[in-house]
Biopython code that builds the backbone (N, CA, C, O; Angstrom):
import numpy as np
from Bio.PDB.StructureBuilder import StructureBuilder

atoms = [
    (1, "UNK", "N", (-12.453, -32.743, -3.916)),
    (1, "UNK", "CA", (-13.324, -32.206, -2.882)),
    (1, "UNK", "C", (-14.565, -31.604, -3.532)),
    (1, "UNK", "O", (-14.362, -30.733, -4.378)),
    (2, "UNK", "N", (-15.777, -31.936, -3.264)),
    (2, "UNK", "CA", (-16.740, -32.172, -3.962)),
    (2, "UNK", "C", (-17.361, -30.341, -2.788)),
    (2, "UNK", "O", (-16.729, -29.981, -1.795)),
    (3, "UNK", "N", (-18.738, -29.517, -3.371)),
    (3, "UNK", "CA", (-18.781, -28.576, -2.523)),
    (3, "UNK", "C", (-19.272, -28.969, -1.268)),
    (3, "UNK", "O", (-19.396, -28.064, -0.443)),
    (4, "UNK", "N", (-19.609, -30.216, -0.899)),
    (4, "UNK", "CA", (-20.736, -30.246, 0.000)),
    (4, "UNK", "C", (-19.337, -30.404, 1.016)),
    (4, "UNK", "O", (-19.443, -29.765, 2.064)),
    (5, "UNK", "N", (-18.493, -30.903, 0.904)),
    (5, "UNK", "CA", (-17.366, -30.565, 2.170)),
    (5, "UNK", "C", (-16.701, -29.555, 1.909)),
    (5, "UNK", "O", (-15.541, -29.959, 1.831)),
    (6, "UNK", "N", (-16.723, -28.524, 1.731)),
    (6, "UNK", "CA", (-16.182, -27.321, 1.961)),
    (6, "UNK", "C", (-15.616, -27.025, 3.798)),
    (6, "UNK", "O", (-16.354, -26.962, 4.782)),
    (7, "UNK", "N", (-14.507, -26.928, 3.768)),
    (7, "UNK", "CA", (-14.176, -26.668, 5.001)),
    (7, "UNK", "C", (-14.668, -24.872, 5.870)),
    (7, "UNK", "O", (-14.394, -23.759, 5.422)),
    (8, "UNK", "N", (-15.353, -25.169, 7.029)),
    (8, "UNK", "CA", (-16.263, -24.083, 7.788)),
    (8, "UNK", "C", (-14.491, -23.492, 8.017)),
    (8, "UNK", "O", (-13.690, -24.395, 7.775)),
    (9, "UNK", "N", (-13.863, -22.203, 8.416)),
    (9, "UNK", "CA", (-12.607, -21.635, 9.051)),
    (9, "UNK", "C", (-13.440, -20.408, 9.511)),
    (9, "UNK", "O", (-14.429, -19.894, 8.989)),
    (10, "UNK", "N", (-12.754, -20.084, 10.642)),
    (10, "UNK", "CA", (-12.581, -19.099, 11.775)),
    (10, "UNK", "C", (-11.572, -18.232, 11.637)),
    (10, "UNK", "O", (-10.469, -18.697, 11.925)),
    (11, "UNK", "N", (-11.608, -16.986, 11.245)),
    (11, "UNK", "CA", (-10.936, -16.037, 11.626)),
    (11, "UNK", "C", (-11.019, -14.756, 13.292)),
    (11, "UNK", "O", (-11.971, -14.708, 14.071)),
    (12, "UNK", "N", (-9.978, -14.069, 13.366)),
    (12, "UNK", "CA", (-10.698, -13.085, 14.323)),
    (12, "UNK", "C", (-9.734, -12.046, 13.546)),
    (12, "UNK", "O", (-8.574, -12.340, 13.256)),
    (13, "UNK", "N", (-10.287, -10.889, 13.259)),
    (13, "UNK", "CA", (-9.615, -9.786, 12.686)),
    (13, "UNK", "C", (-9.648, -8.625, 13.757)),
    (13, "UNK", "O", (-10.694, -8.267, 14.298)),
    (14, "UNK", "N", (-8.461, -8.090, 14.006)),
    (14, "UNK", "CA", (-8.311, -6.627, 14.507)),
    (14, "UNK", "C", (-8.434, -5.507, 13.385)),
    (14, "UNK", "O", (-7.653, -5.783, 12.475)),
    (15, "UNK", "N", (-8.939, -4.675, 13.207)),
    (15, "UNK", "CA", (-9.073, -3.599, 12.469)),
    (15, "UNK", "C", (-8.474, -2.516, 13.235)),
    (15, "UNK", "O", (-8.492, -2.432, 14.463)),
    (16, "UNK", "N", (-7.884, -1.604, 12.336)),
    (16, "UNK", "CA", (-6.883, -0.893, 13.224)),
    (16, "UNK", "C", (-7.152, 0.374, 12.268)),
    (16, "UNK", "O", (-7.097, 0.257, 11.044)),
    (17, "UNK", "N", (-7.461, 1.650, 12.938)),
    (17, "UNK", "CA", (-7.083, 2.589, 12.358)),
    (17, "UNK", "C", (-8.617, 3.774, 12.887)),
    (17, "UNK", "O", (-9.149, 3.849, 13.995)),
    (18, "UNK", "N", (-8.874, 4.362, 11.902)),
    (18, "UNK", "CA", (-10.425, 5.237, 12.294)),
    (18, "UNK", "C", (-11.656, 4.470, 11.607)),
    (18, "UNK", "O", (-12.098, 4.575, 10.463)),
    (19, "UNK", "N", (-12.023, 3.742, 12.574)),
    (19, "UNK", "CA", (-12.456, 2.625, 12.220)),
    (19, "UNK", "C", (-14.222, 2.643, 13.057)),
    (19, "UNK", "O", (-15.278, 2.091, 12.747)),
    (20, "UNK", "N", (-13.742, 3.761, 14.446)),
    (20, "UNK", "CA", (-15.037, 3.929, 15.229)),
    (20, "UNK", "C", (-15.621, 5.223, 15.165)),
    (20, "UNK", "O", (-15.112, 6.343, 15.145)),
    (21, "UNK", "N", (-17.350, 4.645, 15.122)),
    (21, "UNK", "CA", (-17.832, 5.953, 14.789)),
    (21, "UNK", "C", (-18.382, 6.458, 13.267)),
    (21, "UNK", "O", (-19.230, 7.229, 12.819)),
    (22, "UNK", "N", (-17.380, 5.552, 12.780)),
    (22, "UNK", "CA", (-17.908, 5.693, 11.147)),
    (22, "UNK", "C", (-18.733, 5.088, 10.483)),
    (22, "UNK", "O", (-18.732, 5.457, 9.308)),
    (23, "UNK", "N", (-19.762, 3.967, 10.821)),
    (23, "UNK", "CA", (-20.368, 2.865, 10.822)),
    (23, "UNK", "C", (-19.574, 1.979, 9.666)),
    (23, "UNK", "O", (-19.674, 1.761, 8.459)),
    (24, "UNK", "N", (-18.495, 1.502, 11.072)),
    (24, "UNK", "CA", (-17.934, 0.098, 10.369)),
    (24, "UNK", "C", (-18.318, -0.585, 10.575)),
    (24, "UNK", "O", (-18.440, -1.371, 9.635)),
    (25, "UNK", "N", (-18.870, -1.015, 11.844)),
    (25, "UNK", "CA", (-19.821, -2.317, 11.960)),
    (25, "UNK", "C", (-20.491, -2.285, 11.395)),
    (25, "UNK", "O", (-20.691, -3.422, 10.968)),
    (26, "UNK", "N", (-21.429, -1.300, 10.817)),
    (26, "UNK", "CA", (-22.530, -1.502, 9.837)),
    (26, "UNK", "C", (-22.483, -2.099, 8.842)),
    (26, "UNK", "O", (-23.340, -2.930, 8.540)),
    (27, "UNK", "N", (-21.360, -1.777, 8.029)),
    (27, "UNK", "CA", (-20.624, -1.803, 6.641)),
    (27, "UNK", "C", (-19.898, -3.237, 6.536)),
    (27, "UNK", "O", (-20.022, -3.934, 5.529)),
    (28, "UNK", "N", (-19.230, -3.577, 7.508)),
    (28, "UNK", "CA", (-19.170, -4.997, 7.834)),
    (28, "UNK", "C", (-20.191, -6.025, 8.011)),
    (28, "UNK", "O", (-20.113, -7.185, 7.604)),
    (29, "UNK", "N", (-21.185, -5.479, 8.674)),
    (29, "UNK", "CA", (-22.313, -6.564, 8.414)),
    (29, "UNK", "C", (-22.862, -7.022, 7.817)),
    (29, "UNK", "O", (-23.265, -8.183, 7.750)),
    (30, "UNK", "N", (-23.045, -5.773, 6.984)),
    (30, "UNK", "CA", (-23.527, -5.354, 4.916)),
    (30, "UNK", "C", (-23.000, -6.201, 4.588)),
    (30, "UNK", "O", (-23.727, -7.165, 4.348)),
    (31, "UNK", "N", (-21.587, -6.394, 4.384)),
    (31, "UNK", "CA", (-20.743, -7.140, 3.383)),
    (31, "UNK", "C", (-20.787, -8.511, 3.870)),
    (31, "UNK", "O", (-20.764, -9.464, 3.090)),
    (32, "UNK", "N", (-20.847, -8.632, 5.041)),
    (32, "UNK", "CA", (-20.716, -10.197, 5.682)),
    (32, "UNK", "C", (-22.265, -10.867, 5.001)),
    (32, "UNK", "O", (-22.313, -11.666, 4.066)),
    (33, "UNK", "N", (-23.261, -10.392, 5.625)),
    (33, "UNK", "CA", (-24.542, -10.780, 4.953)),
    (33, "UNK", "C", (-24.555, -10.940, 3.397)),
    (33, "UNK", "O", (-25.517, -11.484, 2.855)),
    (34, "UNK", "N", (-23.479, -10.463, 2.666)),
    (34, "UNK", "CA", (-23.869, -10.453, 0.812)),
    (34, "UNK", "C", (-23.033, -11.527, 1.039)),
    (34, "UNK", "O", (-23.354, -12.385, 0.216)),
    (35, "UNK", "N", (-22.293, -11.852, 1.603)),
    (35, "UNK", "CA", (-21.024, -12.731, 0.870)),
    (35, "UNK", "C", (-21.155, -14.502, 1.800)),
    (35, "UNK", "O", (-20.528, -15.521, 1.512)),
    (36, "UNK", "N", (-22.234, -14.301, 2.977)),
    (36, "UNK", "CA", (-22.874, -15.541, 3.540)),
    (36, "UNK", "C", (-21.611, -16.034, 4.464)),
    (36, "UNK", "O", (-21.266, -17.212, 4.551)),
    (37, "UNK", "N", (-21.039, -15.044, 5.076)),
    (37, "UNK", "CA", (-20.288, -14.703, 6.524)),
    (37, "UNK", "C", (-20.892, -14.721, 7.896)),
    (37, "UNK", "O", (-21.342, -13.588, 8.064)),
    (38, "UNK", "N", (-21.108, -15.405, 8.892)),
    (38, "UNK", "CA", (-21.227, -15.412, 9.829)),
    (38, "UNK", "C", (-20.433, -15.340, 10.828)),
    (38, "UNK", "O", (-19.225, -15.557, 10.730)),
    (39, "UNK", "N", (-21.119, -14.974, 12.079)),
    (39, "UNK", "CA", (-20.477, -14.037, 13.241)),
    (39, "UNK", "C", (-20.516, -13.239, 13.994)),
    (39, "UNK", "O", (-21.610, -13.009, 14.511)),
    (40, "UNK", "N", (-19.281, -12.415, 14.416)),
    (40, "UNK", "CA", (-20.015, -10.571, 14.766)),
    (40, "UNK", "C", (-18.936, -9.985, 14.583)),
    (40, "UNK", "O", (-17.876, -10.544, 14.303)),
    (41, "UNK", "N", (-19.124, -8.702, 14.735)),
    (41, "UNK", "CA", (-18.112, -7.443, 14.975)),
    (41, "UNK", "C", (-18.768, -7.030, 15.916)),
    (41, "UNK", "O", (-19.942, -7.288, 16.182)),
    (42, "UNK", "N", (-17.482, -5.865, 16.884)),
    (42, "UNK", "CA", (-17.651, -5.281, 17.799)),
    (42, "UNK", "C", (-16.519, -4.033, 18.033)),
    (42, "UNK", "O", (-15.344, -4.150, 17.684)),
    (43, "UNK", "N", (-17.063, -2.846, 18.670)),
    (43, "UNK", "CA", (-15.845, -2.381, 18.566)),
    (43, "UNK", "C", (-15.340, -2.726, 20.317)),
    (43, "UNK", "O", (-16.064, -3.115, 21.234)),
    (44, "UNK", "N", (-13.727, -2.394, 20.344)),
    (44, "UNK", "CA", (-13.209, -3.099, 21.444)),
    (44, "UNK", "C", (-12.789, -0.909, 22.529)),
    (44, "UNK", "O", (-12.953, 0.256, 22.170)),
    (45, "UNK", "N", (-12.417, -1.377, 23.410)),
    (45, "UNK", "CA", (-11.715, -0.170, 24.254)),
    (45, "UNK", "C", (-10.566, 0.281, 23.880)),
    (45, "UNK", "O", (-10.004, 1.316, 24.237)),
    (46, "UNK", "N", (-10.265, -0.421, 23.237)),
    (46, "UNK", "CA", (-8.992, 0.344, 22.372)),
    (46, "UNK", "C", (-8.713, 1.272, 21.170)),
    (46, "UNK", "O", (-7.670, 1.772, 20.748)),
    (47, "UNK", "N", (-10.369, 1.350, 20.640)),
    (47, "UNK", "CA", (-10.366, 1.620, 19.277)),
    (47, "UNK", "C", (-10.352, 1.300, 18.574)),
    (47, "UNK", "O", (-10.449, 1.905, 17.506)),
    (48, "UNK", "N", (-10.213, 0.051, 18.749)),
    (48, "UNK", "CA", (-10.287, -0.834, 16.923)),
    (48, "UNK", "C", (-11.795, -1.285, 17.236)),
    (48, "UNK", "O", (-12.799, -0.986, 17.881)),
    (49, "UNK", "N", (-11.278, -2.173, 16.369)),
    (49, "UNK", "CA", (-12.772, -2.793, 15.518)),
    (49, "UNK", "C", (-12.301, -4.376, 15.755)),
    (49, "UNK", "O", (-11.097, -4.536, 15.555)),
    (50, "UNK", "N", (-13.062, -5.621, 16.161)),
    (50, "UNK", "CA", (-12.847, -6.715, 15.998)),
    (50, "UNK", "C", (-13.809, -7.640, 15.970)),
    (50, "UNK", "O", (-14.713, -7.755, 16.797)),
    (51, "UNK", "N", (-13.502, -8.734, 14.407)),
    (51, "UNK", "CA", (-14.443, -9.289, 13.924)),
    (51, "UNK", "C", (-14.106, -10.860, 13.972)),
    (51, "UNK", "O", (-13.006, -11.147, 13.499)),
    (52, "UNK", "N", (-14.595, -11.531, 14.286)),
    (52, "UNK", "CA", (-15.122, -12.794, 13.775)),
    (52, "UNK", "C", (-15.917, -13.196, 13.139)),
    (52, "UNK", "O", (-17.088, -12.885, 13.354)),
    (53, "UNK", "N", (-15.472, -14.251, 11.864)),
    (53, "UNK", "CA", (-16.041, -14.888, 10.894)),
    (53, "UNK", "C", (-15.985, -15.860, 10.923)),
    (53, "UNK", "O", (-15.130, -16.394, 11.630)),
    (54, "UNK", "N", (-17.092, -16.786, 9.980)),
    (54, "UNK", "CA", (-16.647, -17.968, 9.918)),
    (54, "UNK", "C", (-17.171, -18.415, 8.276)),
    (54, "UNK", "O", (-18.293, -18.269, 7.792)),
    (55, "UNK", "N", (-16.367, -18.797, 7.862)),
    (55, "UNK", "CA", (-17.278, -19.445, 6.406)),
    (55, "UNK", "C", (-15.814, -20.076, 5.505)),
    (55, "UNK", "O", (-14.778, -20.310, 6.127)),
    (56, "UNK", "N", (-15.900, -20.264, 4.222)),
    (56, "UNK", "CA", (-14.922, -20.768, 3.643)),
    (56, "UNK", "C", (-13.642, -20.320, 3.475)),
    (56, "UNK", "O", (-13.568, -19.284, 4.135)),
    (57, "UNK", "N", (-12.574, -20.546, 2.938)),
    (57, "UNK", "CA", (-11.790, -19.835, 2.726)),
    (57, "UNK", "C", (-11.206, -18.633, 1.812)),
    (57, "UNK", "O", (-10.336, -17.762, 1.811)),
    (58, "UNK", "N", (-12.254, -19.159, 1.040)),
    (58, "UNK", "CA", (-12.461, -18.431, -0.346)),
    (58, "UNK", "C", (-13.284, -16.952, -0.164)),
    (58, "UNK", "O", (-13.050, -15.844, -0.647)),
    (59, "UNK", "N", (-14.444, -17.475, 0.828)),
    (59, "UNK", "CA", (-14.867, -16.483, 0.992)),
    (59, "UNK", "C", (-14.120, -15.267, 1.957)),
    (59, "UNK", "O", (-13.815, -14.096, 1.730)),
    (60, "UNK", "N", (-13.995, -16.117, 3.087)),
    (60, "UNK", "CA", (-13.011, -15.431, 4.017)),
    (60, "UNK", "C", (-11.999, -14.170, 3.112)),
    (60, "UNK", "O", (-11.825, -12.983, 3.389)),
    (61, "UNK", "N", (-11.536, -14.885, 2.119)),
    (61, "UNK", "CA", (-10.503, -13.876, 1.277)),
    (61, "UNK", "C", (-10.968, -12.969, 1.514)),
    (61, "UNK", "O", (-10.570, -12.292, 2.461)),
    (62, "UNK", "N", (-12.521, -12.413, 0.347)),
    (62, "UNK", "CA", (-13.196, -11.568, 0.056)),
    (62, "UNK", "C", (-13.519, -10.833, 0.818)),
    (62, "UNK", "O", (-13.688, -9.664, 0.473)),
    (63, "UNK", "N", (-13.727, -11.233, 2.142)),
    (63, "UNK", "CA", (-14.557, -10.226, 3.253)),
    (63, "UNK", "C", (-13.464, -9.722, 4.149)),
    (63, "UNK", "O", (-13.701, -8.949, 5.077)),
    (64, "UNK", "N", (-12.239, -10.176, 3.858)),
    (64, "UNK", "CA", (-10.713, -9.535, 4.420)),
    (64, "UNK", "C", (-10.574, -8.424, 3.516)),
    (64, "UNK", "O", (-10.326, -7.315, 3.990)),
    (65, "UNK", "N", (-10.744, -8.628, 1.878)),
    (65, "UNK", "CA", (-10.534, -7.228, 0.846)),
    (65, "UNK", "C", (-11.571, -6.273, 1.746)),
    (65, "UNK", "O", (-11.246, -5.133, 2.078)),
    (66, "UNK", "N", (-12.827, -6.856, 2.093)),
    (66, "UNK", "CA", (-13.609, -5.488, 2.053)),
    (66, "UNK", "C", (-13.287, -4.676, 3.413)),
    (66, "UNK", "O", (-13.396, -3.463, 3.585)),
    (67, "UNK", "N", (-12.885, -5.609, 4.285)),
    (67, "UNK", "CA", (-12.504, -5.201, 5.695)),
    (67, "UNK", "C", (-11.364, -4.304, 5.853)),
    (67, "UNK", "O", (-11.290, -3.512, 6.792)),
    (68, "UNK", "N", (-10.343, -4.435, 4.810)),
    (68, "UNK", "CA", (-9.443, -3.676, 4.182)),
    (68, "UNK", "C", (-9.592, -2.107, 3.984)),
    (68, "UNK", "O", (-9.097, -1.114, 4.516)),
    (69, "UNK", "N", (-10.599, -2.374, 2.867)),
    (69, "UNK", "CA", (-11.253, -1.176, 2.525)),
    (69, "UNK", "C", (-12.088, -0.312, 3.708)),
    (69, "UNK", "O", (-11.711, 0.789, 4.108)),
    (70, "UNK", "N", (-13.308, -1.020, 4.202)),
    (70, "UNK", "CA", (-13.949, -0.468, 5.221)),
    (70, "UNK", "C", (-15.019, 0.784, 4.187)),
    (70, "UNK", "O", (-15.040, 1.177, 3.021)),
    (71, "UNK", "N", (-15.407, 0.913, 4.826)),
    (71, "UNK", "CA", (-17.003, 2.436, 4.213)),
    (71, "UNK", "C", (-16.174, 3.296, 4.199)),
    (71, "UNK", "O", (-15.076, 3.153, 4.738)),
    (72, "UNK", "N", (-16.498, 4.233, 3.650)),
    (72, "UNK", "CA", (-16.105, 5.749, 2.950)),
    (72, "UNK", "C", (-15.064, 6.853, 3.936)),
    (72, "UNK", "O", (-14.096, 7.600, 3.798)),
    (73, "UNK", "N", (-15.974, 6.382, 4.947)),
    (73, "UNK", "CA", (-15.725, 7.581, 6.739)),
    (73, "UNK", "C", (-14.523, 7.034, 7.202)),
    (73, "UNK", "O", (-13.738, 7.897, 7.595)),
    (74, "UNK", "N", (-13.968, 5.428, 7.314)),
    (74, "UNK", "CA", (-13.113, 5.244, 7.652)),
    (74, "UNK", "C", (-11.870, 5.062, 7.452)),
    (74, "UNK", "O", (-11.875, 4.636, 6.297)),
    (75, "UNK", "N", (-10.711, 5.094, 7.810)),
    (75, "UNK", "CA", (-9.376, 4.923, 7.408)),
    (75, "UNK", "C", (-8.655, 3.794, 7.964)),
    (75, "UNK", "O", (-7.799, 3.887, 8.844)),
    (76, "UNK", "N", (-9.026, 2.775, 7.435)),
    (76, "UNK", "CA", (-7.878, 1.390, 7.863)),
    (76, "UNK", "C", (-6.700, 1.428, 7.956)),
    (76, "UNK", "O", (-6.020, 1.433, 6.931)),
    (77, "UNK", "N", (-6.237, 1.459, 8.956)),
    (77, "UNK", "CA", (-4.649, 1.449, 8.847)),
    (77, "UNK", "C", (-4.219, -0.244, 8.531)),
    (77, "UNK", "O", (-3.687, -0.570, 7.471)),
    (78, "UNK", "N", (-4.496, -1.084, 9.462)),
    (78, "UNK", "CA", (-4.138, -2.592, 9.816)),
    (78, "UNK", "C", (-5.255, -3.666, 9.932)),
    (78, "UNK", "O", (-6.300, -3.506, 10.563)),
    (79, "UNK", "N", (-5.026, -4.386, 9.488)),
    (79, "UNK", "CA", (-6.020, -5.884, 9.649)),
    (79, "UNK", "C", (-5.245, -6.667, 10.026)),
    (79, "UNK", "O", (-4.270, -6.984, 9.344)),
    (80, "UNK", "N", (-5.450, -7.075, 10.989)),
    (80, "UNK", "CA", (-4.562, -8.043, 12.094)),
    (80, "UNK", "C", (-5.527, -9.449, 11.801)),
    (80, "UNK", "O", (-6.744, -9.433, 11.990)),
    (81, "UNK", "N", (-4.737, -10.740, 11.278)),
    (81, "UNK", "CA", (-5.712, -11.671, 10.954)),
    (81, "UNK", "C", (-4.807, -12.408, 11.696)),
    (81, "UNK", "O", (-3.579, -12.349, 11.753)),
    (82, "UNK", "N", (-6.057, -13.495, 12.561)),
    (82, "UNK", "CA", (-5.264, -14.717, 13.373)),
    (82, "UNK", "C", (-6.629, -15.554, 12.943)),
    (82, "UNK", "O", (-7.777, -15.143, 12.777)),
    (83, "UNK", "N", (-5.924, -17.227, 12.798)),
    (83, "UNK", "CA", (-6.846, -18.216, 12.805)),
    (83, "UNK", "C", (-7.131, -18.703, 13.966)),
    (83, "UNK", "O", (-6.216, -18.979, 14.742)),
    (84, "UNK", "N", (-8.584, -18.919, 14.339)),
    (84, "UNK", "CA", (-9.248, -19.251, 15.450)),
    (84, "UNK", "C", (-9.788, -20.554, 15.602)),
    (84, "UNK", "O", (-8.933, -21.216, 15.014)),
    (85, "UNK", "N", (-10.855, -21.561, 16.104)),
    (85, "UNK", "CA", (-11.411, -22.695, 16.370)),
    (85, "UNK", "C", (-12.954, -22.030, 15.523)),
    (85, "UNK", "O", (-13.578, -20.975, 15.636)),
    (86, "UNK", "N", (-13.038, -22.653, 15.096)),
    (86, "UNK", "CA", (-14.528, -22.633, 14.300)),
    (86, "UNK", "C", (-15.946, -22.817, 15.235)),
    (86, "UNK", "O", (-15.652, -23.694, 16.047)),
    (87, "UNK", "N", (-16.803, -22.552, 15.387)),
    (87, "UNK", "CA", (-17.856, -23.063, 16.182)),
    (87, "UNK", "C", (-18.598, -23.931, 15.055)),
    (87, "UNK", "O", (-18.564, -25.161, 15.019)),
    (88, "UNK", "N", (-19.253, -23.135, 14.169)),
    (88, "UNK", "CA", (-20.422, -23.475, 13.912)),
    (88, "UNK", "C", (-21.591, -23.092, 14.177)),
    (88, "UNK", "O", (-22.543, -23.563, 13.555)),
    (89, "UNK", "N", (-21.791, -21.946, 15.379)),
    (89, "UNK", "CA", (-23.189, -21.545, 16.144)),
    (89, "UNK", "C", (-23.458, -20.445, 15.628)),
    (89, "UNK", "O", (-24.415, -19.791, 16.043)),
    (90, "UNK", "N", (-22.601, -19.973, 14.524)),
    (90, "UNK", "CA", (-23.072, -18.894, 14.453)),
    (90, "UNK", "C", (-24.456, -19.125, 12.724)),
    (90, "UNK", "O", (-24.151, -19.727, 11.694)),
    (91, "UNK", "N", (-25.830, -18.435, 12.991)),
    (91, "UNK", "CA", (-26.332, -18.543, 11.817)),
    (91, "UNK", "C", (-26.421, -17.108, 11.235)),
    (91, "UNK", "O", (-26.987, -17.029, 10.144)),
    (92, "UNK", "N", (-26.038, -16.171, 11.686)),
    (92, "UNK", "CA", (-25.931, -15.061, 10.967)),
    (92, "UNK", "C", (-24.478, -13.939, 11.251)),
    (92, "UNK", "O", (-23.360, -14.430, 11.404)),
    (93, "UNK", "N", (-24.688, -12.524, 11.286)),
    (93, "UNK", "CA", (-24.201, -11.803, 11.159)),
    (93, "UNK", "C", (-23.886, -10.578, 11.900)),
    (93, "UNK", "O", (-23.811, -9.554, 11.220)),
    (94, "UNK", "N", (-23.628, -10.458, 13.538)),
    (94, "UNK", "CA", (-24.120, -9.866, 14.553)),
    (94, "UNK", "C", (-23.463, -8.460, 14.735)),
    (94, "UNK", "O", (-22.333, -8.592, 14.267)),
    (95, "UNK", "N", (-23.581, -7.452, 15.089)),
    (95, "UNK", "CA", (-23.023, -6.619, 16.050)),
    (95, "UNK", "C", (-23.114, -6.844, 17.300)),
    (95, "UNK", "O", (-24.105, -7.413, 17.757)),
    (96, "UNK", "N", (-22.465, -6.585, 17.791)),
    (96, "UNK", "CA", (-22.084, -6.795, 19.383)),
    (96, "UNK", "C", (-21.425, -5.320, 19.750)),
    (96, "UNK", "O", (-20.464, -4.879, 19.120)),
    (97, "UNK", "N", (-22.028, -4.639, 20.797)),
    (97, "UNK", "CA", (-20.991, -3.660, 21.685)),
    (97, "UNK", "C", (-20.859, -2.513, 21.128)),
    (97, "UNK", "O", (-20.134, -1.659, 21.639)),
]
sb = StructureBuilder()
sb.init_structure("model")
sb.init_model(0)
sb.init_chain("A")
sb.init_seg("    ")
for serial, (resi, resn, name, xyz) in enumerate(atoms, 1):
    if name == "N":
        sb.init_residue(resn, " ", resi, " ")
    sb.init_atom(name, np.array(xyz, "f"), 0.0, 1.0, " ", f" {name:<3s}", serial, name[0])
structure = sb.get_structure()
C-alpha cells in the first residue's frame, strides 16, 4: 500500500469527565489542526464533549492519546470510541455548539 491510498476512517469520540468549560474544544482543535484531523467537536447536554474525526488510522491513534489527556483544566475520565461512515466533507477542524 503505497501512501497515496491511505485509507480516510471516521471516528466519533465521547469524552467523559470535566471536560466543559475548560477549553477542550479549543485544545482539541489545536491538536486536530497539528496532526491534519478533520471535523468538529462539540460539547453535548450531558456534559461531555463529542468529537468527530476523520483522517488515517495512524493518525487517528495520536489524536485519541491527546484526547485522553485533554488541556491542563480538564479531567478525562472516559473516551468512548465508536467507528463511524467517513464523509470526506470535512476540510478542516470545527467547533460546533
Amino acid at each position: 500500500m503505497t501512501d497515496a491510498t491511505v485509507m480516510l476512517r471516521a471516528k466519533r469520540y465521547l469524552i467523559r469527565g470535566r471536560v466543559q468549560g475548560v477549553g477542550y474544544r479549543y485544545f482539541a482543535q489545536g491538536v486536530a489542526e497539528r496532526l491534519g484531523v478533520s471535523g468538529f467537536v462539540r460539547n453535548i447536554p450531558s456534559g461531555d464533549v463529542e468529537v468527530h474525526a476523520e483522517a488515517d488510522d495512524v493518525t487517528l491513534n495520536l489524536f485519541k492519546q491527546e484526547l485522553e489527556r485533554g488541556p491542563g483544566m480538564a479531567r478525562v475520565t472516559e473516551v468512548i470510541e465508536s467507528d463511524v461512515p467517513a464523509s470526506g466533507r470535512y476540510s478542516s477542524f470545527l467547533i460546533r455548539g
